[in-house]
Backbone as a chain_set.jsonl record, in Angstrom:
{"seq": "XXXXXXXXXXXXXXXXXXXXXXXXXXXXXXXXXXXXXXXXXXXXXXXXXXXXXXXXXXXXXXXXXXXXXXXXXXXXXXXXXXXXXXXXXXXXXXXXXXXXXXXXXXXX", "coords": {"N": [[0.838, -1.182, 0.0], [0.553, 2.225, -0.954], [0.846, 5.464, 0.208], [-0.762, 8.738, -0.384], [-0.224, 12.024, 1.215], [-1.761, 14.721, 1.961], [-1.47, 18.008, 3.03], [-3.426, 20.598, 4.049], [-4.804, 23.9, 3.921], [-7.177, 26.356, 4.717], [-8.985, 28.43, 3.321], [-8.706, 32.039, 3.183], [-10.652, 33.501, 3.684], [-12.323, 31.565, 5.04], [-13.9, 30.488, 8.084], [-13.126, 28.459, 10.51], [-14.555, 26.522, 11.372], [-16.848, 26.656, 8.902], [-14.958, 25.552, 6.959], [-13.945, 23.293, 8.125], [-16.731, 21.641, 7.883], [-17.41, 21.77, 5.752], [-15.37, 20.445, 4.358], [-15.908, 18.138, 5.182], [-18.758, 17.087, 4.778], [-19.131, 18.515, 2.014], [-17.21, 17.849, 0.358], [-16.005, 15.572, 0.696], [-17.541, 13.137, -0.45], [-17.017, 13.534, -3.097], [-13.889, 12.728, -3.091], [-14.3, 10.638, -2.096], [-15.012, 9.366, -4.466], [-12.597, 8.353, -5.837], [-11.017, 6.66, -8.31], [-9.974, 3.57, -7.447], [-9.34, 4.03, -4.928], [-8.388, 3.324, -1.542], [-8.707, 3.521, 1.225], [-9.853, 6.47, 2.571], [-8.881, 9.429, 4.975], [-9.699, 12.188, 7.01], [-7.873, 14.577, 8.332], [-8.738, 16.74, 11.039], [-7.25, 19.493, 12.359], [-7.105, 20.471, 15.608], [-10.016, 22.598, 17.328], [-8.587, 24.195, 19.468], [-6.141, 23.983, 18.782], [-6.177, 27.169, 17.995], [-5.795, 28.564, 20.035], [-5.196, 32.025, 21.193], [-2.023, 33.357, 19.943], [-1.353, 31.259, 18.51], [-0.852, 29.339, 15.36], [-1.739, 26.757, 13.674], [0.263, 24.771, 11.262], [-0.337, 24.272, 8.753], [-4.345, 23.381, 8.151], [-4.972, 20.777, 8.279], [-4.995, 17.383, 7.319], [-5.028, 15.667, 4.552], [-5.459, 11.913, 4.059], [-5.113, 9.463, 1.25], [-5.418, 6.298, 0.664], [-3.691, 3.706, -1.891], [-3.923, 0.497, -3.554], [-1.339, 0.524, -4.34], [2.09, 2.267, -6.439], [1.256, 2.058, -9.347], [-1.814, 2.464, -9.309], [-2.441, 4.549, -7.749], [-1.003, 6.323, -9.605], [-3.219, 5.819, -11.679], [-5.369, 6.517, -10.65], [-5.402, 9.004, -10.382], [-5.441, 10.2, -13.08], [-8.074, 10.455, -13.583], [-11.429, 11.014, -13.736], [-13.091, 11.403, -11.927], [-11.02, 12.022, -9.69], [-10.672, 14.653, -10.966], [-12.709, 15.929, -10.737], [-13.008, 16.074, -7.955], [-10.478, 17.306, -7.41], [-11.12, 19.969, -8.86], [-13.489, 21.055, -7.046], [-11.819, 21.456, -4.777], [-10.915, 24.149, -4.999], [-12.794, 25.206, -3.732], [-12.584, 25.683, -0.667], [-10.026, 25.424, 0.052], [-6.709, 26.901, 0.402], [-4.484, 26.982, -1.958], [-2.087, 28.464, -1.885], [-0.962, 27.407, 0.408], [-0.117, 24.324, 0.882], [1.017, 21.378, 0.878], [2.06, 18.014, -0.477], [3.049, 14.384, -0.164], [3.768, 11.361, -1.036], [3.647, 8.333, 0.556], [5.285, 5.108, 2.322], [3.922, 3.092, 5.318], [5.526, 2.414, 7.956], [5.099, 0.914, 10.481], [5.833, 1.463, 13.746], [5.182, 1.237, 16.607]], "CA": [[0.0, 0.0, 0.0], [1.266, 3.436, -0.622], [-0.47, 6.49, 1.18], [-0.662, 9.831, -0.692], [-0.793, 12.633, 2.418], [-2.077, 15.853, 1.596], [-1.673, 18.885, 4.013], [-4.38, 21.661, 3.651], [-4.918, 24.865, 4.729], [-8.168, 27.078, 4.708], [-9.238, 29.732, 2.203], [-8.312, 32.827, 4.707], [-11.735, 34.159, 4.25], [-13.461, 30.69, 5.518], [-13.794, 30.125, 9.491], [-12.412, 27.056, 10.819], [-15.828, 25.572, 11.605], [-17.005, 26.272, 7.313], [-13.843, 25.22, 6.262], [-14.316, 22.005, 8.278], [-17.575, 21.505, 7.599], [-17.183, 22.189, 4.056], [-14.14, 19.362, 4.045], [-16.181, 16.963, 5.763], [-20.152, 17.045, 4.043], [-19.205, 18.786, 0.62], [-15.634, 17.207, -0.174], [-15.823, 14.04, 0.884], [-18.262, 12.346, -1.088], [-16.42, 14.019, -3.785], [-13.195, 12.459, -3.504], [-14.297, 9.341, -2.065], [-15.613, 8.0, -5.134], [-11.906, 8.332, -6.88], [-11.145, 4.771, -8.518], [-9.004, 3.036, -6.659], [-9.496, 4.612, -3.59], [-8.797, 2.145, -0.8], [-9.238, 4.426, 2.321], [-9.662, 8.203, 2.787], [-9.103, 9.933, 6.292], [-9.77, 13.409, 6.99], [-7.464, 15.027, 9.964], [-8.903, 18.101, 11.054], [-6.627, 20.237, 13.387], [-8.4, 20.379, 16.903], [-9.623, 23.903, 17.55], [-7.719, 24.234, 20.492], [-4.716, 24.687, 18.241], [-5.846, 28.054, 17.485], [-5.775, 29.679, 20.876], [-4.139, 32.548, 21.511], [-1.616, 33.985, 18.608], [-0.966, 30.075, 17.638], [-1.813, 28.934, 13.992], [-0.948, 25.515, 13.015], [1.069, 25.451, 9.734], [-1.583, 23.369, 7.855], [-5.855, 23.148, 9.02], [-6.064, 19.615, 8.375], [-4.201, 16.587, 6.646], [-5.936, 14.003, 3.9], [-4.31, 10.432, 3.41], [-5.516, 8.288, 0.707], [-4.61, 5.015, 0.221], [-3.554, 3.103, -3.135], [-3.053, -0.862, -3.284], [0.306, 0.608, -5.045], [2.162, 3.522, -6.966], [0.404, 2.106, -10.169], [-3.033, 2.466, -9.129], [-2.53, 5.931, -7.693], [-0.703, 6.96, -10.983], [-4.328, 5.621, -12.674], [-6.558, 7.416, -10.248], [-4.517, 10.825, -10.653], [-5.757, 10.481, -14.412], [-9.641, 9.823, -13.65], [-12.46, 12.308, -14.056], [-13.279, 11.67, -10.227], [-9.878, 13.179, -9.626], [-10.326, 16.182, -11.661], [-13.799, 16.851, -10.374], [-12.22, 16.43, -6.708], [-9.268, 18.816, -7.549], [-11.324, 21.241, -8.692], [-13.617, 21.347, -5.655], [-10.738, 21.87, -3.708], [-10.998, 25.583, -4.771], [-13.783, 26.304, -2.892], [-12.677, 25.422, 0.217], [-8.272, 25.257, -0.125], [-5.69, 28.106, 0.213], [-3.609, 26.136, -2.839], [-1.044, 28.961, -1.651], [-0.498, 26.865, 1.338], [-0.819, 22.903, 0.89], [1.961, 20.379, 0.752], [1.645, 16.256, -0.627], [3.804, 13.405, -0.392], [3.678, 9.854, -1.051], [4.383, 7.332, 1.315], [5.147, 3.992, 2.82], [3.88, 3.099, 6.422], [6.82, 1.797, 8.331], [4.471, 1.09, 12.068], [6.819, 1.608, 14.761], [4.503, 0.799, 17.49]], "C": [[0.881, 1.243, 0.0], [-0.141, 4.394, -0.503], [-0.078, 7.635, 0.224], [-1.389, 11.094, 0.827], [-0.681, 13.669, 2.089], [-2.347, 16.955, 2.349], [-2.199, 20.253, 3.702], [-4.239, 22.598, 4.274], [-6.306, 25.765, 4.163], [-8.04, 27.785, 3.84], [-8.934, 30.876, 3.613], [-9.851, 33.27, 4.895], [-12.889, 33.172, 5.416], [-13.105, 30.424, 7.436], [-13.516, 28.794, 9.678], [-13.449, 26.042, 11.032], [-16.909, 25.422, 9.89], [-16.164, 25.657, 6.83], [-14.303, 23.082, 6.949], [-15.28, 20.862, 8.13], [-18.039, 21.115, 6.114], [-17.059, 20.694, 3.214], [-14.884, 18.334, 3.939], [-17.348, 16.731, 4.986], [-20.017, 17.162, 2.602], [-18.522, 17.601, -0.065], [-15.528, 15.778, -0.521], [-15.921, 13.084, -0.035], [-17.25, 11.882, -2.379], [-14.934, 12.799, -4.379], [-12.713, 11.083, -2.643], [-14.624, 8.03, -3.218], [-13.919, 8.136, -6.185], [-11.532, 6.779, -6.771], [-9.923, 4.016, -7.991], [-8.504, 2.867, -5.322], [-9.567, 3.411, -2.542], [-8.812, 2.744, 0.773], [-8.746, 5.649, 2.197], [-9.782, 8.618, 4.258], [-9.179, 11.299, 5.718], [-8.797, 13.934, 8.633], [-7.777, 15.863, 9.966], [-8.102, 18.255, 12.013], [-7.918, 20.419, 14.341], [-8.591, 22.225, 17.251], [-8.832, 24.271, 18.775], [-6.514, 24.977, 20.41], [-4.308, 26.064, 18.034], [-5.641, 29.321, 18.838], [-4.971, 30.477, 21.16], [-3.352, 33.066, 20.132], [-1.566, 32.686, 17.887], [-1.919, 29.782, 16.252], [-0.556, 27.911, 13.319], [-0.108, 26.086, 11.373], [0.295, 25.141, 8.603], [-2.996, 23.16, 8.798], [-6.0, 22.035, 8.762], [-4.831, 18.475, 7.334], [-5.516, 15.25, 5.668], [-5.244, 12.803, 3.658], [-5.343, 9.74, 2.425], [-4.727, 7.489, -0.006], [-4.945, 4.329, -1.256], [-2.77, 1.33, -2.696], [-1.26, -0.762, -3.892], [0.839, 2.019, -6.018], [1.662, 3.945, -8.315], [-1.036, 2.87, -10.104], [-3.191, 3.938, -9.163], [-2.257, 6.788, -9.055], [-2.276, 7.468, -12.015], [-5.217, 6.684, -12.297], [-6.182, 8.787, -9.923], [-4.863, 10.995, -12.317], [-7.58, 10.331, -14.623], [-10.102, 11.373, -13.482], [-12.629, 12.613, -12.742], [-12.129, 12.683, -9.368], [-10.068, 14.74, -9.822], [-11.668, 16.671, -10.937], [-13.335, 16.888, -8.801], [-11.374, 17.569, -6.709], [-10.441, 20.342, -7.744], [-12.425, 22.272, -7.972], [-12.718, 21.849, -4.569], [-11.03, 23.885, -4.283], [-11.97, 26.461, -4.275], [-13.415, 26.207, -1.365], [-10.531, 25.663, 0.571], [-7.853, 26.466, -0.613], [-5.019, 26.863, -0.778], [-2.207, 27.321, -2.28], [0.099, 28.095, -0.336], [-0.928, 25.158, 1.664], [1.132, 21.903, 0.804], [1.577, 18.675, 0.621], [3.291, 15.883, -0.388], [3.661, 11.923, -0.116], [4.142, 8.849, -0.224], [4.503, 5.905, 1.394], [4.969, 3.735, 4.326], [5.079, 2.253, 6.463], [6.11, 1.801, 10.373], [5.629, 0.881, 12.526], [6.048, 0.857, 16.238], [3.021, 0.084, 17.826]], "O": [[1.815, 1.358, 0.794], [-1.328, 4.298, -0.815], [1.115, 7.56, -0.072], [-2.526, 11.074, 1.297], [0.47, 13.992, 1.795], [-3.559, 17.114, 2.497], [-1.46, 21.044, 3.116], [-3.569, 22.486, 5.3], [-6.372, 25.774, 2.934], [-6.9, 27.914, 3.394], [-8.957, 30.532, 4.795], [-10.317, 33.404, 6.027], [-13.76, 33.571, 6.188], [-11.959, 30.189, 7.821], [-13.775, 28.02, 8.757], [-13.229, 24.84, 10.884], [-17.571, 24.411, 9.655], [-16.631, 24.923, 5.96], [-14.744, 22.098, 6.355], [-15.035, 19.657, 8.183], [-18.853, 20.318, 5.646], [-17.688, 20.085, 2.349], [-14.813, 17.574, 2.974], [-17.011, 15.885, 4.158], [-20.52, 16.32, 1.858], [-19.0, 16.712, -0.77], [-15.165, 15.111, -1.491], [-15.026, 12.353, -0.46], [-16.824, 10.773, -2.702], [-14.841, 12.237, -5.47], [-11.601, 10.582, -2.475], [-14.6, 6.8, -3.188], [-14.122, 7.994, -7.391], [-11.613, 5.977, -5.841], [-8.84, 4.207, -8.545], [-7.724, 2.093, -4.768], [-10.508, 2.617, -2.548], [-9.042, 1.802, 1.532], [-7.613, 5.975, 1.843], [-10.773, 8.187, 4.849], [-8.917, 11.655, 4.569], [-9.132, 13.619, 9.775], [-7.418, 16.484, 8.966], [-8.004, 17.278, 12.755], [-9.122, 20.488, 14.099], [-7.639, 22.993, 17.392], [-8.295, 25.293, 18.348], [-5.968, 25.854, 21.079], [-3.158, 26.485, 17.912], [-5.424, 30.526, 18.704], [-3.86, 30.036, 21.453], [-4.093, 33.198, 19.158], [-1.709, 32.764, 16.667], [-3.131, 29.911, 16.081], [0.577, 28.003, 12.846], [0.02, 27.135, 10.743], [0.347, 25.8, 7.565], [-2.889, 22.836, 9.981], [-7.183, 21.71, 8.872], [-3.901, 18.998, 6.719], [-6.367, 14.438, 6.028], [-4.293, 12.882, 2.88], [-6.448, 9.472, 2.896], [-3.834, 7.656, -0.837], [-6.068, 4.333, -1.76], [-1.79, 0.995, -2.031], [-0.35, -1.591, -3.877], [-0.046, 2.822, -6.314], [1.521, 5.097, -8.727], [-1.278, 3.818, -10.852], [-3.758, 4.578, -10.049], [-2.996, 7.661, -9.51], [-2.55, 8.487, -12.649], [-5.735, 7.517, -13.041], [-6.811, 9.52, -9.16], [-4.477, 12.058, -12.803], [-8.152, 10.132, -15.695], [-9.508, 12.421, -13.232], [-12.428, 13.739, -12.285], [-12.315, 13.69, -8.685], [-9.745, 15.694, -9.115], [-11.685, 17.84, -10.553], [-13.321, 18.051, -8.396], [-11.567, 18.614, -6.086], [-10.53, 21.351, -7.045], [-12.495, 23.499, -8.047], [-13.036, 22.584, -3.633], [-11.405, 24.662, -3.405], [-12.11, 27.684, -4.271], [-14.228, 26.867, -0.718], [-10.162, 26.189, 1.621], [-8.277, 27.057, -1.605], [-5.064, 25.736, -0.286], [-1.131, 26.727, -2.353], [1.321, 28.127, -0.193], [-1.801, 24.799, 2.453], [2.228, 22.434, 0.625], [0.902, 18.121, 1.489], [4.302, 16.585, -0.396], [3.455, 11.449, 1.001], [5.308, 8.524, -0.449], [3.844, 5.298, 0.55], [5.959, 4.174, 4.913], [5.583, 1.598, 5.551], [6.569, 2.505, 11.272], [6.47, 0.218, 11.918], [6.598, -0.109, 16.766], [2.732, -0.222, 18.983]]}, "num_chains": 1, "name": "protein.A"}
């Protein structure tokens, strides 16, 4: 399995409770049906994080999983993809996002 992990950050105008809201009801559906898709998480940052001057560096992290780096390759070329991506602009600062592909390696 490789994980694609995708670190988000808010539109500045959206509040942390639309933005999450947004992620979670609008999004989801969205870019749960991409083909290949073998689990999607959503991490939201806890509000907690924001008390005070603190502001995480990213509002939220997505992982989705691929049985392999094929698969993902495939479902990075699907329509589901593209209509996912370009949801993301209602809801995603793209100024502030970071991916990268992984391999779990459990430690504990």
């Amino acid at each position: 399995m490789v994980k694609l992990i995708y670190c988000i950050s808010k539109k500045p105008e959206m509040s942390l409770d639309a933005f999450q809201a947004y992620w979670r009801d609008t999004h989801a559906p969205i870019a749960g049906a991409i083909p290949g898709l073998r689990r999607y998480v959503q991490c939201h940052v806890v509000p907690e994080a924001y008390a005070g001057d603190a502001r995480p560096a990213y509002d939220g992290a997505a992982e989705l999983w691929f049985d392999d780096i094929d698969a993902l390759r495939q479902a990075m070329r699907s329509a589901e993809t593209a209509a996912a991506l370009a949801d993301e602009a209602n809801f995603i600062d793209h100024t502030r996002v970071a991916s990268f592909i992984t391999v779990e390696n459990v430690v504990v």
